[in-house]
ZAMARGU-4260 file (C-alpha; in steps of 0.2 Angstrom, whole numbers, plus 5000, padded with zeros to 4 digits):
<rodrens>
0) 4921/4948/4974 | 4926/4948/4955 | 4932/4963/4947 | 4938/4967/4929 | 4950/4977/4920
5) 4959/4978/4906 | 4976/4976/4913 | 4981/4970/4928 | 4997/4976/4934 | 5003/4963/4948
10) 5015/4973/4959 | 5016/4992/4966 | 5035/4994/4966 | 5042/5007/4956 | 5043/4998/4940
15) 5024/4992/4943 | 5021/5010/4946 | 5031/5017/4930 | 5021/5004/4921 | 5004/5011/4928
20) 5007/5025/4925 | 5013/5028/4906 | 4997/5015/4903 | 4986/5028/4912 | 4990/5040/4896
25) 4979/5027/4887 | 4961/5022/4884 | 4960/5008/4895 | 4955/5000/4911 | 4969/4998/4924
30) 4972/4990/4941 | 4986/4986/4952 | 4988/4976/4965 | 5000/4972/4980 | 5000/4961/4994
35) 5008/4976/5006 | 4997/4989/5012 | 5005/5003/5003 | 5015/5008/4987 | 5033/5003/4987
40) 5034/4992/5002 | 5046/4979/4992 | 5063/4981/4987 | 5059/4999/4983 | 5057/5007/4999
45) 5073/4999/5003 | 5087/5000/4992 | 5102/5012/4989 | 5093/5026/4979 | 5107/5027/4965
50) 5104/5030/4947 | 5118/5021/4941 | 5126/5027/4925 | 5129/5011/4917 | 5146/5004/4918
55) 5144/4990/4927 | 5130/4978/4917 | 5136/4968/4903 | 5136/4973/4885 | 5124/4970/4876
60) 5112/4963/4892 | 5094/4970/4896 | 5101/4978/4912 | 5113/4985/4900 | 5101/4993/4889
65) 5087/4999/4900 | 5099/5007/4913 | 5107/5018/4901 | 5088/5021/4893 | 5080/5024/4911
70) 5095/5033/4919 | 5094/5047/4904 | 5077/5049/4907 | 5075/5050/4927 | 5081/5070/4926
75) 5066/5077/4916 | 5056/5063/4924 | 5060/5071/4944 | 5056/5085/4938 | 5038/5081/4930
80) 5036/5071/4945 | 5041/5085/4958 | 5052/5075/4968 | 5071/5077/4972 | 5085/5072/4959
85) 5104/5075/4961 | 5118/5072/4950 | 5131/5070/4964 | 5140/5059/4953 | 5151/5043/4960
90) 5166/5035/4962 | 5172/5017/4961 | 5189/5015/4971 | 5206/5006/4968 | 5212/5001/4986
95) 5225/4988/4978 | 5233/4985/4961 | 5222/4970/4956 | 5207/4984/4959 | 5215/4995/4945
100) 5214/4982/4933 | 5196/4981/4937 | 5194/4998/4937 | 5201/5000/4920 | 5191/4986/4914
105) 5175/4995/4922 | 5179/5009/4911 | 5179/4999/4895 | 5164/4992/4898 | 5155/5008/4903
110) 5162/5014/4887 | 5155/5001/4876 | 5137/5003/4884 | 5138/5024/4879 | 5142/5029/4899
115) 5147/5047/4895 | 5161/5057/4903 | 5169/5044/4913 | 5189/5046/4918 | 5202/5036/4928
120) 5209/5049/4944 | 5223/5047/4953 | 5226/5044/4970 | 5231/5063/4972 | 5215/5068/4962
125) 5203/5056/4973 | 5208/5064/4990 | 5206/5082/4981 | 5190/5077/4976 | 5183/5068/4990
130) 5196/5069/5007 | 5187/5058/5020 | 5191/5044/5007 | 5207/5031/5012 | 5222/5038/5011
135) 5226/5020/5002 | 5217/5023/4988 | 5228/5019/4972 | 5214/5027/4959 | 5198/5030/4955
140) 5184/5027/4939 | 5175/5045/4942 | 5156/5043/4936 | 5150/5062/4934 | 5134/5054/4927
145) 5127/5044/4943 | 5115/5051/4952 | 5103/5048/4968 | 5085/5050/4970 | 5071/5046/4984
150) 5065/5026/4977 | 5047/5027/4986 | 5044/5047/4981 | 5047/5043/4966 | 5035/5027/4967
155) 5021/5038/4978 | 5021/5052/4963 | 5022/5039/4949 | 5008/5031/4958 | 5000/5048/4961
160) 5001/5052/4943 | 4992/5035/4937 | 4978/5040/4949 | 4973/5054/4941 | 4972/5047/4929
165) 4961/5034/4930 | 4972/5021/4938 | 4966/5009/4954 | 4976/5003/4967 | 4972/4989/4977
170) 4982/4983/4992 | 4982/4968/5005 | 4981/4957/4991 | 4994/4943/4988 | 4992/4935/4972
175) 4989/4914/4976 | 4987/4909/4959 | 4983/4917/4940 | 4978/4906/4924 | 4974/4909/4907
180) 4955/4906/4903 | 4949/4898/4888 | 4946/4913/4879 | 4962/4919/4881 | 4960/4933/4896
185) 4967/4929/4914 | 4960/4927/4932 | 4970/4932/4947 | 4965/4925/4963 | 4971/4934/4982
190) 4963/4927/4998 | 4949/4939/4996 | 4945/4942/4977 | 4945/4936/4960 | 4953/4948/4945
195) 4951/4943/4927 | 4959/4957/4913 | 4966/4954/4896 | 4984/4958/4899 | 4990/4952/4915
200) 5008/4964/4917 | 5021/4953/4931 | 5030/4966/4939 | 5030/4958/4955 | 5047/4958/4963
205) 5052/4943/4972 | 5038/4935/4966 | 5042/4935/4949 | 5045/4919/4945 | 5033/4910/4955
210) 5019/4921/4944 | 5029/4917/4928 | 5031/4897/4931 | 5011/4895/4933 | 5007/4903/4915
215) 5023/4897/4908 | 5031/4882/4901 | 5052/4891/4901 | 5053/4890/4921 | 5064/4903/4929
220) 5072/4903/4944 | 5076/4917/4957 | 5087/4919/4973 | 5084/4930/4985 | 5097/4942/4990
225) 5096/4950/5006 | 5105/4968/5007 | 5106/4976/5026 | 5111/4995/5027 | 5117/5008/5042
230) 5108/5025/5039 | 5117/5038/5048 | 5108/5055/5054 | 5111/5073/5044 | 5126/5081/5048
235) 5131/5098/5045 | 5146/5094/5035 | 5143/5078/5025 | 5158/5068/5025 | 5154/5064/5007
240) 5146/5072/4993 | 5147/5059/4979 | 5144/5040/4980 | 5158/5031/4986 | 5159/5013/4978
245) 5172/4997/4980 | 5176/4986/4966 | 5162/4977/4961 | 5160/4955/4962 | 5149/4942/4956
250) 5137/4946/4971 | 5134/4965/4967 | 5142/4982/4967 | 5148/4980/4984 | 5146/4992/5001
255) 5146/5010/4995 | 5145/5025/5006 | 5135/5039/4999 | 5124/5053/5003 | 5105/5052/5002
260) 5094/5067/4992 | 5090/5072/5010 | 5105/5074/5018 | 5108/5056/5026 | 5123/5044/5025
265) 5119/5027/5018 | 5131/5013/5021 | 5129/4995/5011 | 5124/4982/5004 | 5129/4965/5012
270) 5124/4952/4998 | 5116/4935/5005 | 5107/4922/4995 | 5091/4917/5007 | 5079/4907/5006
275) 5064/4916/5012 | 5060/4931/5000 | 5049/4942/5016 | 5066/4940/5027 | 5071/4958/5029
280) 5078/4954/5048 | 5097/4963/5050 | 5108/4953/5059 | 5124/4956/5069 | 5135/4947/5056
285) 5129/4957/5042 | 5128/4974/5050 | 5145/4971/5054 | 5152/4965/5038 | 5144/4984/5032
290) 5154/4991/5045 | 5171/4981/5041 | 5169/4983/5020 | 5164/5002/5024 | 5178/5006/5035
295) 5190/4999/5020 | 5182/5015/5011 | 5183/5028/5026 | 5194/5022/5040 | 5186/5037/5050
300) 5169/5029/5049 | 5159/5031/5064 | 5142/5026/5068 | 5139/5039/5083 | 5124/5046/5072
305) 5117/5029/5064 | 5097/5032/5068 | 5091/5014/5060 | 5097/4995/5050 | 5086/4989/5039
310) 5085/4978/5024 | 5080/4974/5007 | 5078/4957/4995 | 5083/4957/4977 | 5075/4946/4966
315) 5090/4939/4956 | 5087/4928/4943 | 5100/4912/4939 | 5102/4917/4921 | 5110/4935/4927
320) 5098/4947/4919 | 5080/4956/4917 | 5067/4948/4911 | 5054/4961/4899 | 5044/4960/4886
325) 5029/4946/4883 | 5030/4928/4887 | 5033/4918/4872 | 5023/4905/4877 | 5008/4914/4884
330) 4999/4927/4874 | 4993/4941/4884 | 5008/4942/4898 | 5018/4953/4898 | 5035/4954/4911
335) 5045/4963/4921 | 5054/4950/4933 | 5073/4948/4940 | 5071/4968/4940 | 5088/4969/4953
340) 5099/4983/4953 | 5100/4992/4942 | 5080/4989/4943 | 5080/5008/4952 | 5089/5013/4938
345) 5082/5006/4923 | 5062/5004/4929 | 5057/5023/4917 | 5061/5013/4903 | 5056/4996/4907
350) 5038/5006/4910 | 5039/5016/4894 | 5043/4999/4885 | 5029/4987/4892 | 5016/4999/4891
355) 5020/5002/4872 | 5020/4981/4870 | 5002/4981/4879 | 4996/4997/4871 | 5002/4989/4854
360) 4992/4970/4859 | 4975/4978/4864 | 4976/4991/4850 | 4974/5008/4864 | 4974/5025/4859
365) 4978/5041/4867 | 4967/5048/4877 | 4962/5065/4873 | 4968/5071/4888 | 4981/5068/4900
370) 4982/5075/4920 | 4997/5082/4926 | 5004/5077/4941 | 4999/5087/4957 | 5008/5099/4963
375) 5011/5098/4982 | 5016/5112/4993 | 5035/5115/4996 | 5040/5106/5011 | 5038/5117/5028
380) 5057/5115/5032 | 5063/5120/5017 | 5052/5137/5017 | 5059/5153/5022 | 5053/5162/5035
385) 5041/5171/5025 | 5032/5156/5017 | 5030/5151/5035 | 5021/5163/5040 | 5013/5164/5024
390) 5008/5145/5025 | 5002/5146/5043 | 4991/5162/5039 | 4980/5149/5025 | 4983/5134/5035
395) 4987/5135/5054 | 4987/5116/5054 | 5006/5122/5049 | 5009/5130/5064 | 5009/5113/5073
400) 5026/5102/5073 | 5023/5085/5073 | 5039/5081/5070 | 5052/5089/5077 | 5067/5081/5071
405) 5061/5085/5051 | 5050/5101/5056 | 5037/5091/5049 | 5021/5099/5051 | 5001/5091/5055
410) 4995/5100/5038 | 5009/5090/5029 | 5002/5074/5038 | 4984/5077/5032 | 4989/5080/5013
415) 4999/5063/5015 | 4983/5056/5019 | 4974/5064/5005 | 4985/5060/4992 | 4978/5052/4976
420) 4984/5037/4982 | 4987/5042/5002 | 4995/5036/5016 | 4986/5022/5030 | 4999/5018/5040
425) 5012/5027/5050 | 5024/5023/5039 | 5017/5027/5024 | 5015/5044/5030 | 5035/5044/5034
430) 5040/5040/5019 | 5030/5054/5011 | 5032/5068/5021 | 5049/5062/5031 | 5038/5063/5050
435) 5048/5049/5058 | 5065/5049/5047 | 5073/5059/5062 | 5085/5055/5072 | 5071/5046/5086
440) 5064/5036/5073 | 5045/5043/5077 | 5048/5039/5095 | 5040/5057/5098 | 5029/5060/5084
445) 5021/5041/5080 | 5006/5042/5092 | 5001/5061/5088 | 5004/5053/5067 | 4992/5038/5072
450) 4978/5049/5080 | 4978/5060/5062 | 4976/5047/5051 | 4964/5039/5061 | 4955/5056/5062
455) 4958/5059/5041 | 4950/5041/5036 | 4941/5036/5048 | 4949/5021/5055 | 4947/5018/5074
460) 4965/5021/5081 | 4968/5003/5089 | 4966/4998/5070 | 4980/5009/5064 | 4997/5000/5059
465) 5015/5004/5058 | 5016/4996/5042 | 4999/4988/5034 | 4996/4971/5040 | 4994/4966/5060
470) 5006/4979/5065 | 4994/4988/5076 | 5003/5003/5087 | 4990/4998/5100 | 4980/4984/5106
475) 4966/4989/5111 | 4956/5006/5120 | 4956/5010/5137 | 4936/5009/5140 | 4937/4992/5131
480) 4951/4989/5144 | 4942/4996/5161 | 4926/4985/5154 | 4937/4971/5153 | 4943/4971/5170
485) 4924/4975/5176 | 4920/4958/5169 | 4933/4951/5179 | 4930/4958/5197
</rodrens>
């Protein structure tokens, strides 16, 4: 099949997302695409949810500008959005005397890229502040500006929003090849379809360059950087409140400790140049390079309550910084490629920019109107006891955990379903709702999630995956089974 737009918006990550959706204010046609089965199933879903401040990037850089731009904007944006935002503010720690050179140097450069508030502590002032820290420690740059946030709630509502708003989403379809025609428009090519658009918008994560290099004559070239995390349960007491950083290298910002918006411990980074960008595999040497760096951070550290590993790419490009704006050489394309930390940070501005470049090109206009983004319901485990009751008496889908290690309840499943852009797969529907973040990883809940978003879309259970793709939960039906073995005998 061959289908049109106007722009064409390669990638669902949050930065394609952000870009979806300040074009959805706009007259005009829109489509996204992503090879994954769902929204932010790239770098998004698994990175360290931080809005950096600023202080790191080099002056004067793109990921300098747009981090300071896109952190000063992600407050009002949560808030638009409905989705969590915390200003727990961070530290970046001295644990020798070559560190406090860095440290102070980090200050001078947060300085010149306008980081607000920022102060060197003492050793005695870091343990006030944060105890569980090591009693090592020679100072600290304190960050009161850094903040976290939930990556992929962000990207579901930012998606969400763009929906309403006229925006389609099309996933399972990897990108093979794009040109530019004769008259000037594009054709994208997956497996399945053909898209043609005027604007073609790369925001396509590690895929960046390979879309760039086929429409343009200045090549890129990007390495793959693998990240593997520990992600430790809930605990009563977190034994950190802010985010807990070591000196930064050449590779990255290093293993941090720091809490999560919803309660959770994340330990990491590694930093590994690789060469296959879909390589999210964690390995024994890396998870335990998290373990020996963090343990320099909090000699206490224990992973008693570590419910999963995983991993993330970052799509580093050799010349050290983002890549936005349109491509010189081809009229029409407009970038956002090499988007690596601080991507997270920086990708409201990115999107605010490149949809004013594109609405600027195809001379758009406001629409008349603009949605809102939908409300949802509060979240079950967050209700009183009242709103319970109160929730149950409208809904008594609420009165039925699913969940039990989030209290997450069968009516929050089906409205994850029923989003604007919802959830098909078992873990689309964690990430929305949090069924299957708890400490059993789904080992409870994922069949009982499976049968209701089978039952919401009509898709036969044995076709329901864990993540898009072939990662069908089961093989096959028991009567197809029993007919099977009929057949046999």
């Amino acid at each position: 099949m061959t289908y049109q737009a106007d722009v064409l918006v390669i990638g669902a990550g949050i930065t394609g997302c952000a870009v979806a959706r300040e074009l959805s204010g706009y007259k005009v046609s829109v489509i996204v695409l992503d090879s994954a089965g769902d929204i932010a199933e790239g770098a998004t879903k698994a990175n360290s949810g931080i809005v950096h401040a600023g202080y790191d990037a080099r002056p004067g850089s793109k990921k300098a500008l747009y981090n300071i731009r896109g952190a000063g904007m992600y407050e009002s944006l949560c808030a638009s959005l409905h989705v969590p935002y915390r200003r727990n503010g961070a530290l970046v720690i001295a644990l020798n005397d070559t560190d406090r050179t860095a440290i102070e140097s980090l200050k001078a450069r947060g300085l010149e890229n306008g980081v607000k508030n920022l102060d060197i502590l003492d050793h005695d002032a870091v343990l006030a502040m944060e105890p569980n820290i090591s009693p090592e420690v020679k100072c600290a740059l304190f960050v009161p500006e850094s903040a976290i946030i939930s990556p992929y709630e962000t990207a579901f509502a930012l998606a969400d929003h763009a929906a309403v708003n006229g925006v389609s989403f099309r996933f399972g379809q990897s990108v093979s090849s794009v040109e530019r025609l004769p008259d000037g428009s594009f054709a994208a090519r997956t497996d399945t379809d053909t898209y043609t658009c005027r604007v073609l918008v790369n925001c396509s994560g590690a895929s960046g360059a390979y879309i760039h290099n086929q429409l343009s004559g200045q090549k890129l070239t990007m390495v793959h950087r693998r990240g593997q995390y520990y992600l430790l349960d809930r605990e009563a007491v977190p034994a950190f409140s802010r985010t807990i950083f070591q000196c930064p290298s050449p590779m990255g910002k290093g293993v941090l400790v720091s809490p999560t918006v919803h309660g959770n411990l994340l330990l990491g980074p590694t930093a590994e140049d690789i060469s296959d960008p879909l390589d999210t595999a964690t390995t024994a040497e890396g998870l335990s390079d998290v373990l020996r760096k963090a343990s320099l951070t909090w000699p206490k550290l224990s992973v008693r309550t570590n419910i999963t590993n995983f991993s993330g790419v970052r799509a580093h490009l050799t010349t050290d910084d983002f890549v936005v704006g349109p491509c010189e050489d081809c009229p029409g394309l407009f970038e956002a490629v090499g988007i690596e930390s601080p991507g997270l940070s920086s990708a409201p501005a990115i999107g605010l920019d490149l949809s004013g470049m594109i609405a600027g090109y195809l001379g758009l206009s406001l629409k008349e109107s603009f949605l809102p983004c939908p409300v949802r319901p509060r979240p079950f485990n967050e209700m009183t006891d009242a709103e319970k009751a109160e929730a149950v008496l409208k809904d008594p889908a609420y009165g039925n955990i699913v969940c039990r290690c989030e209290v997450i309840t069968e009516a929050e499943i089906r409205a994850a379903v029923h989003r604007p852009v919802g959830a098909r797969s078992v873990d689309g529907v964690k990430r929305r709702t949090r069924a299957g973040m708890g400490r059993c990883q789904g080992g409870f809940c994922m069949p009982r999630v499976a049968e209701i978003i089978s039952a919401e879309t009509g898709i036969p259970l044995d076709r329901v995956t864990k993540n898009g793709g072939d990662s069908y939960i089961l093989s096959g039906t028991v009567e197809s089974f029993l007919k099977e073995e009929t057949v046999h005998d």
